[in-house]
C-alpha positions in Angstrom: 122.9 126.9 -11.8 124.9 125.7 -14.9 124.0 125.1 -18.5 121.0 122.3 -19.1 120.4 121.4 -22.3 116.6 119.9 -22.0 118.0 116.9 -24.8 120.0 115.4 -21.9 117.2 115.6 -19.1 115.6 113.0 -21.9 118.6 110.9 -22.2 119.2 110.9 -18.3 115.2 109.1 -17.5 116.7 105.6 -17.9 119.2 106.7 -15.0 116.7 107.6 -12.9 115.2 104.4 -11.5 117.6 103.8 -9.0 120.0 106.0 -6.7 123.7 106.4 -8.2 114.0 128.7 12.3 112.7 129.9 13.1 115.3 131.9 15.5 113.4 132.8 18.2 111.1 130.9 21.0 109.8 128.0 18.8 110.4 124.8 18.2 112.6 124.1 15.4 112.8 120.7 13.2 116.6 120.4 13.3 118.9 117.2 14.0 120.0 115.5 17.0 123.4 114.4 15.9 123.3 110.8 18.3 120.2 110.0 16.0 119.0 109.5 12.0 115.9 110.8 13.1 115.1 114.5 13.3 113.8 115.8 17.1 112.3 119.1 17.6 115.1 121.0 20.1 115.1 125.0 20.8 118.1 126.8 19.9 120.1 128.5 22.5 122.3 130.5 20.5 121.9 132.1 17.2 125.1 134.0 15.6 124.7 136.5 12.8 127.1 137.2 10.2 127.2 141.2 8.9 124.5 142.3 6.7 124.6 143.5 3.5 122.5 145.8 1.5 119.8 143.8 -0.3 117.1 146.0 -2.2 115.5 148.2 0.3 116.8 146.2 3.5 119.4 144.0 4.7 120.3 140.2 4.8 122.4 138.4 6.7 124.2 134.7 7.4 123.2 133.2 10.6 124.4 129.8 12.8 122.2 128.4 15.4 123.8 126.0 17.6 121.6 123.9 20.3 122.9 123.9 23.7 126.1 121.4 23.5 127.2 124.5 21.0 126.6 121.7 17.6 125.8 123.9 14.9 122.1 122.8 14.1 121.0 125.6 11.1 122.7 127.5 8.7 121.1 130.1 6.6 120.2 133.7 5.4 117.4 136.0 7.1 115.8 138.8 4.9 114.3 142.2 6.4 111.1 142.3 4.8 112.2 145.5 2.4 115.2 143.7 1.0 112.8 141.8 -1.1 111.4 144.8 -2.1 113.6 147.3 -4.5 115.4 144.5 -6.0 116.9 145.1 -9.5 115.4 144.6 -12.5 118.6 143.3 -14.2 122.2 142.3 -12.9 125.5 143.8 -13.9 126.9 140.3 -15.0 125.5 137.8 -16.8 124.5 133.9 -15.3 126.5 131.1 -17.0 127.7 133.6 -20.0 124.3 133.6 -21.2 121.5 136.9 -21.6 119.9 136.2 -18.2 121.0 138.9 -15.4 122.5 138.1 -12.2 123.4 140.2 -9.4 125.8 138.9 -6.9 126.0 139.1 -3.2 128.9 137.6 -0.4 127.5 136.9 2.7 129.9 136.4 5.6 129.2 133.9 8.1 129.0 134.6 12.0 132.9 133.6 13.5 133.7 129.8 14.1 130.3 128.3 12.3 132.1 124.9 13.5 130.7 124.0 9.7 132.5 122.6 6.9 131.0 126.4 5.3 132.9 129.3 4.9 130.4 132.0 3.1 127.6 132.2 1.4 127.5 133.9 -2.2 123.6 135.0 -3.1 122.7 135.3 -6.8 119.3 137.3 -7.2 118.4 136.7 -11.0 115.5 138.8 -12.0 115.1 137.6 -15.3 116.1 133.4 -14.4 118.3 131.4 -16.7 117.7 128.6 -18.4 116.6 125.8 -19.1 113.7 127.8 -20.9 110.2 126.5 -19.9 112.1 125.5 -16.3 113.7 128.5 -14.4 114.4 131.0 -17.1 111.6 134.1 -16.8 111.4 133.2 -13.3 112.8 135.8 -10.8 114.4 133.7 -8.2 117.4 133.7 -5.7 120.4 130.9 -6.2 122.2 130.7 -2.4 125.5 129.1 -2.8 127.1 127.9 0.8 130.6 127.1 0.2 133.1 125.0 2.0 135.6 126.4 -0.3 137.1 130.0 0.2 136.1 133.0 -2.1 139.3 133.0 -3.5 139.2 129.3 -4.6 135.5 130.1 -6.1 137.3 133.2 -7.9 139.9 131.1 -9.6 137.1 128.7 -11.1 138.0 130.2 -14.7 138.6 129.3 -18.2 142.0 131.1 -17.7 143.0 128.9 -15.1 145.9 126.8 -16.9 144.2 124.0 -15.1 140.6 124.5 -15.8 139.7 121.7 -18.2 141.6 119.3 -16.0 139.5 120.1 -13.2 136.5 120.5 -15.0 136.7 117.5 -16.3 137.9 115.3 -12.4 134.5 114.3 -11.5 133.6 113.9 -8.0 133.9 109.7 -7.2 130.5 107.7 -7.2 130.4 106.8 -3.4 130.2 111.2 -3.0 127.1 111.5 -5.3 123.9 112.0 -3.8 121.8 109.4 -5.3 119.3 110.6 -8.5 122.0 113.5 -8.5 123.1 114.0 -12.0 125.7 116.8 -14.0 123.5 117.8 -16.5 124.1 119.3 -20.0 124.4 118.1 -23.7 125.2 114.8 -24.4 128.8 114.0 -25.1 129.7 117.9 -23.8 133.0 117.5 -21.7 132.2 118.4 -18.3 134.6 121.4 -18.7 132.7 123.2 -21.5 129.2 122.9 -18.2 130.9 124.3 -15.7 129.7 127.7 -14.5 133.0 130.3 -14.5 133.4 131.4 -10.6 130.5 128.5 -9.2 131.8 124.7 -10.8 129.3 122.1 -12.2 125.9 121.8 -10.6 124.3 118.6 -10.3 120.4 118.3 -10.0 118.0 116.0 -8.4 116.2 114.2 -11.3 113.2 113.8 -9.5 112.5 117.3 -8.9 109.0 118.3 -9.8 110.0 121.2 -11.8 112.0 119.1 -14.4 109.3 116.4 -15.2 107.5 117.7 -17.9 111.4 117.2 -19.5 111.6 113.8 -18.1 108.1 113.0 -19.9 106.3 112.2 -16.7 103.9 115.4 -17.3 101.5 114.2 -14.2 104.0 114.4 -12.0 105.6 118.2 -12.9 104.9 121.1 -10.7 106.3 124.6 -11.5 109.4 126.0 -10.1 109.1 127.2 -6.4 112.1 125.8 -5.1 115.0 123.1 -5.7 118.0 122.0 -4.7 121.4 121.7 -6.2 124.8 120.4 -5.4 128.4 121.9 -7.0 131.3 120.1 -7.4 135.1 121.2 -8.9 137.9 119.3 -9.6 136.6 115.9 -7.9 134.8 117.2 -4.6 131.4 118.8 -3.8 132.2 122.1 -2.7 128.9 124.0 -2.8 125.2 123.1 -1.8 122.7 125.6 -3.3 119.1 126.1 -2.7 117.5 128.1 -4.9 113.8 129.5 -4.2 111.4 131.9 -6.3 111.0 135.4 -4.9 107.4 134.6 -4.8 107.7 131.5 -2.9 109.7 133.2 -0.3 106.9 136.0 -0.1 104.3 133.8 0.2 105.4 132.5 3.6 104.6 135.3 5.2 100.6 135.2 4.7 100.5 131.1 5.0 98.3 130.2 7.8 99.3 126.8 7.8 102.7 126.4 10.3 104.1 123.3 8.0 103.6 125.8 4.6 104.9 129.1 6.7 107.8 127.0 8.5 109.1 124.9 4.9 111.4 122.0 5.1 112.3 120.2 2.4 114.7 117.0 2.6 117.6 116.5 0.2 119.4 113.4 -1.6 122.0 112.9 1.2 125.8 110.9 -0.1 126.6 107.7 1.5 129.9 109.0 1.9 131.2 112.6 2.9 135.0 113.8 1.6 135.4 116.0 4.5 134.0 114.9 7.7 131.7 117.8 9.1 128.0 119.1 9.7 126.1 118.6 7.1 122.5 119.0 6.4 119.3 116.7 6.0 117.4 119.4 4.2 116.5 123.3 3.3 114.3 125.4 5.0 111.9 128.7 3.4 110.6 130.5 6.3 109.0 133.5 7.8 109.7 134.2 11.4 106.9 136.2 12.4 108.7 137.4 15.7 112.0 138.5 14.0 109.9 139.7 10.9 112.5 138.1 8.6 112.1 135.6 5.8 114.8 132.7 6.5 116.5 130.4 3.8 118.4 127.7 5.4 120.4 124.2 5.3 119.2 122.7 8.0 118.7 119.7 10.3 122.9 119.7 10.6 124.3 116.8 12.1 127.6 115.3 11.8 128.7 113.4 8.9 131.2 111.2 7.7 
């Protein structure tokens, strides 16, 4: 998440009219790649990635891939302790600001045959801002990458090249429509962008943000969102980022479609790198594995 400044979200409301599993034996709402339209298929193989100490338990990268061996869901599963014993504030701090983070690198399972190449996990106890939006809301950011880690790393103000980069703004045809970089108006891109994460672009017609946008009816709190990065002229992260509460309350939803979430995203008309992509995120609980899943999913390939 990058620096908003709630003036712009005002500016931006003229902008906005037009666009610019579960892993076990269930079925799962992921793409079949030969059509737009989603099919419910089972997965035959499901790939972890090492786990890493999260609070009291573990989490872990996974791939499923349906039976031709196309990579159908990407995503992180949770033990049910590592939500528990979390910190109460990070060792670094979110976008140079007061807010905590604590960081996490995932690894993914060997030959994803995704554009991904790890995911970085950012649990942030006390939120960031914008105030009134996420800050004082303990949530998780999940970064997937298609860069490496040592790309992300160099993503610094002491990077001779920084402000050029910053500032090389990904071309229109690459946006996902109602996707906007946000931040104070006449800011150069390069003084928004996040050291070690790039500029993060936002969904204007995210429930969460509306109460900003002064369409007050239509705002909802925080639960969860989506958010695209981009660095020196490409997209190179997409980010869900979901409440520690939401991700709890799967577990206890009796309703499959609130237990088993999937949430579509603003897709580009046009990818820079051909690859699989997803249609949407996923919040779940898998009752058989006991694990609380966060996913891209419905993957199909794009160009």
């Amino acid at each position: 998440m990058s620096r908003i400044h709630p003036v712009l979200l005002l500016t931006v409301a003229a902008a906005i009219a037009g666009p610019t599993g579960i892993l076990h034996a269930q079925k799962n709402r992921l793409a079949d790649a030969s059509s737009p339209s989603p099919r419910y298929v089972l997965p035959t193989a499901v790939r972890y990635g090492d786990a890493v100490k999260v609070g009291n338990g573990h989490a872990r990268a996974y791939v499923i891939a349906d039976k031709d061996g196309a990579p159908r869901e990407l995503g992180v599963a949770f033990d049910e302790a590592a939500l528990d014993g979390l910190p109460a504030a990070g060792s670094g701090h979110h976008d140079g600001a007061m807010m905590m983070t604590h960081e996490y690198i995932l690894a993914l399972p060997v030959d994803s045959k995704t554009p991904f190449t790890f995911v970085e996990m950012n649990w942030n106890p006390m939120g960031h801002e914008p105030d009134g939006v996420y800050q004082d809301v303990p949530h998780f950011d999940f970064h997937f990458y298609t860069i490496s880690k040592a790309e992300r790393d160099a993503i610094v103000p002491t990077n001779r090249d920084f402000e050029k980069k910053a500032g090389n703004l990904p071309p229109k045809e690459f946006v996902p429509p109602f996707n906007v970089a946000l931040g104070p108006p006449g800011v150069e891109p390069a003084k928004l962008v996040v050291p070690m994460m790039g500029l993060h672009w936002l969904d204007v017609r995210s429930a969460e943000l509306q109460e900003l946008l002064g369409k007050p009816d239509a705002y909802k709190p925080f639960t969860a969102t989506f958010i695209y990065g981009s660095w020196d002229g490409r997209f190179h992260f997409w980010e869900p980022m979901v409440t520690r509460a939401h991700i709890l309350s799967k577990k206890d939803a009796t309703d499959p479609a609130v237990r088993d979430q999937v949430i579509p995203i603003s897709l580009p008309a046009k990818f820079q790198t051909p690859g699989y992509y997803p249609a949407a995120y996923r919040v779940a609980w898998d009752a058989t594995a006991r694990e609380y899943h966060i996913a891209l999913t419905e993957l199909a390939l794009r160009k």
